[in-house]
C-alpha positions in Angstrom: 0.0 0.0 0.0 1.2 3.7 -0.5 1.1 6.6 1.2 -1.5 9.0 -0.6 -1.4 11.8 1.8 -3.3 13.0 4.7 -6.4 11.6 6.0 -9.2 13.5 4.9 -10.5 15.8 7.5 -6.9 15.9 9.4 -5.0 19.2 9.7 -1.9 19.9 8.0 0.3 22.1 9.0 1.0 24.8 6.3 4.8 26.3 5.9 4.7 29.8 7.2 6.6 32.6 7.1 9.2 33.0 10.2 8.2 35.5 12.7 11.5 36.6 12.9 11.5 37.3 9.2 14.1 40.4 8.3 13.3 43.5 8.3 15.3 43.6 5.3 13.0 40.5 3.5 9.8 42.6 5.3 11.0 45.9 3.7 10.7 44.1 0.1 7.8 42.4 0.7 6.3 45.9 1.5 8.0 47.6 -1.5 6.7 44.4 -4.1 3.1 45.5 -2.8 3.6 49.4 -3.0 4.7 48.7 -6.4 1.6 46.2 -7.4 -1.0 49.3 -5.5 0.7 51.6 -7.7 0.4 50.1 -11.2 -3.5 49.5 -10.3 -4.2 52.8 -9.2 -1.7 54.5 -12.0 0.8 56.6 -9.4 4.4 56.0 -9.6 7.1 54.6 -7.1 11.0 54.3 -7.8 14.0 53.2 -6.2 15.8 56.8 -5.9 19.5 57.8 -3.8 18.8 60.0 -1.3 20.7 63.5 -1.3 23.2 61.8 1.8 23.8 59.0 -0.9 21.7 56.3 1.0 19.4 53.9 -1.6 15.5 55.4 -0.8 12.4 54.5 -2.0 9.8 57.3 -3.1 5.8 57.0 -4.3 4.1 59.8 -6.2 0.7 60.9 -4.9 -1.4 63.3 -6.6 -1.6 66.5 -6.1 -3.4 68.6 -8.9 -2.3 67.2 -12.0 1.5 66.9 -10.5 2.6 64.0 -8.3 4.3 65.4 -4.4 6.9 62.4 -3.9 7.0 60.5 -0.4 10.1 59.7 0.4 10.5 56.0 2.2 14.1 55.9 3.6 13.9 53.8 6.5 12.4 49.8 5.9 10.2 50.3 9.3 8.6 53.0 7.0 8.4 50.9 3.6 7.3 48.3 6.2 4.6 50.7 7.8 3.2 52.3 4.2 0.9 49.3 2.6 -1.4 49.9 6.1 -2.7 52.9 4.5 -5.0 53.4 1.5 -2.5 55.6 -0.1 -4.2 55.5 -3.1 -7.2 57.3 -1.6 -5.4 60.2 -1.1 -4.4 63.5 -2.9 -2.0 66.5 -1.7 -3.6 69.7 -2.2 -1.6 71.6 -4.4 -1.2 75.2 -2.2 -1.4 74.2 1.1 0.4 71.7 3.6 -2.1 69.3 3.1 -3.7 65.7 2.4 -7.3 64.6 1.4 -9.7 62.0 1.5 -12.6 63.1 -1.1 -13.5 59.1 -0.2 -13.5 59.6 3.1 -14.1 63.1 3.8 -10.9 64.1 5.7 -8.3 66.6 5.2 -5.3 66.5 7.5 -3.3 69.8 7.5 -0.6 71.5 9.0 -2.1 74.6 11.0 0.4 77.8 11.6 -0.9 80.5 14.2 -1.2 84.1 12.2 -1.9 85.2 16.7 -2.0 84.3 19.7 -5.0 81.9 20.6 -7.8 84.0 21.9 -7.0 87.4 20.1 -9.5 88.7 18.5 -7.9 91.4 16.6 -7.4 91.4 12.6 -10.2 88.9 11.8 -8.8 86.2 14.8 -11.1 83.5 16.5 -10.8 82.0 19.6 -8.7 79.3 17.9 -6.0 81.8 17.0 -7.0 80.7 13.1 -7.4 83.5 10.7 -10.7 84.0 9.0 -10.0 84.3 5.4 -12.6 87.0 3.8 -10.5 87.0 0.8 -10.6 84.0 -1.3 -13.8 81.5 -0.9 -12.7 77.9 -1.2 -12.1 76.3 -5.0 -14.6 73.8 -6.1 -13.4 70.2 -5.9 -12.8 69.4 -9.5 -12.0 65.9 -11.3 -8.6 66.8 -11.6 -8.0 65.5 -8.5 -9.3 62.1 -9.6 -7.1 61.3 -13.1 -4.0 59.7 -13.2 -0.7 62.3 -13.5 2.1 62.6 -15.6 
């Protein structure tokens, strides 16, 4: 008689990965998956040396009809990246900023034009600066096509 495998309805242990896997082999895991997210959704990434002459890796997100590079120069960063829907999100072109449209969220960078509570020149309570001057651009579908 010979051996034709397991017996049905018995476990089998499956080969896994070691959880002491490298962060070296972890890093280009990541990277192989940043890549693959990238062709799908048309941004680019690249393997770039960094201006202290250390290998980095850098992903283009939108941002009008430009790309604003991320650089990725540590593997516990390449490592950390595929956790976020990267593709989801734009840079906004003039300000210190990143959007969701998808998720309607805008994370920005706030600088203090007074100190909080002053009301003078147009101040809140905040400190932030009520803008009188220039009403917010409409969200347009350039945001939304692939760049250059």
């Amino acid at each position: 008689m010979t051996d034709s495998g397991p017996i049905p309805g018995q476990d089998v242990a499956q080969p896994q990965a070691s959880p002491k896997m490298s962060a070296k082999r972890r890093a280009a895991k990541a990277k192989k998956e940043i890549q693959t997210r990238c062709a799908v959704a048309g941004l680019k990434c690249e393997d770039v040396v960094g201006l202290d002459s250390r290998p980095s890796f850098r992903v283009g997100l939108r941002c009008g009809r430009d790309l604003r590079w991320v650089y990725l120069e540590k593997n516990e960063r390449i490592i950390e990246f595929p956790s976020i829907d990267f593709e989801k999100w734009v840079f906004l072109s003039e300000y210190n900023a990143i959007c969701s449209y998808e998720g309607g969220v805008i994370e920005a960078q706030l600088r203090f034009l007074s100190p909080p509570g002053d009301d003078r020149d147009g101040t809140v309570s905040t400190g932030v600066r009520a803008s009188r001057e220039r009403s917010p651009r409409p969200l347009g579908p350039q945001f939304g096509q692939a760049c250059a």
